[in-house]
N, C-alpha and C positions, 0 to 999 in steps of 0.2 A: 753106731754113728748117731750122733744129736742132734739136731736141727732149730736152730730157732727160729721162734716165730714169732711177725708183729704184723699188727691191726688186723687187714680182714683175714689173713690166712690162720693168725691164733684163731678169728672166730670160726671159720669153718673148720677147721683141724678140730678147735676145741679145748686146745691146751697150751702152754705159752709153749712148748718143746714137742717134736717128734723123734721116737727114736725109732732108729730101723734096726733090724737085727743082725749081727753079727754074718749070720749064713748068708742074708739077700747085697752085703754089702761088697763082695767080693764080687760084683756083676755091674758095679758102680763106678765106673772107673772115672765117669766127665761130669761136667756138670751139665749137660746137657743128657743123658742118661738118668741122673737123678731125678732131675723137672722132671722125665715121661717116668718114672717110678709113682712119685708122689700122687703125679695127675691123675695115673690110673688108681692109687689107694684113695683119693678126693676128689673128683672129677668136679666140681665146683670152683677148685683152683682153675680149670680151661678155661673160664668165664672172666676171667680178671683179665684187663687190656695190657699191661706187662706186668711181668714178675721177675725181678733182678735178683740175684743170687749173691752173696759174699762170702770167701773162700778166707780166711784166712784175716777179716779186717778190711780186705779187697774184694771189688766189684769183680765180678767172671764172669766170662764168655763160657757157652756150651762146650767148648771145646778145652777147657782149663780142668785139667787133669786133678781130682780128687781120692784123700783117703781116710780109713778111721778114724787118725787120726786130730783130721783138720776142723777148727772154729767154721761152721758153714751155718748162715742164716738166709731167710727167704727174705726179702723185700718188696711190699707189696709197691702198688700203686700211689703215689700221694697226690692228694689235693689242698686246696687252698688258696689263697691268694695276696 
């Protein structure tokens, strides 16, 4: 599974993408099981005031059912004005 990433989360991850491995992703079924994955492999991501997840092109709820297969990026926080 892939994960992209933009602004702080590339920075603290470190890379524009994370991949998780085949074996751990079979235990990943929501999106909300993902976020406690991640957070436990970056614990720096806990610190962010939200992080919105996209499934597919689409914003998800923790409870939005994911797989290998699916376009899933992280979305940090935005500012500005």
């Amino acid at each position: 599974m892939t994960i992209l990433l933009f602004g702080i989360t590339r920075d603290i991850v470190g890379n524009h993408s994370l991949n998780i491995p085949e074996n751990d992703t079979k235990d990943l079924g929501s999106v909300g099981q993902l976020k406690s994955y991640i957070m436990e492999l970056f614990p720096a991501l806990k610190d962010l005031t939200s992080l919105a997840v996209a499934v597919n092109s689409n914003y998800a709820s923790d409870k939005t059912p994911i797989s290998g297969t699916d376009e899933i990026a992280l979305i940090p926080p935005v500012s500005g004005g």
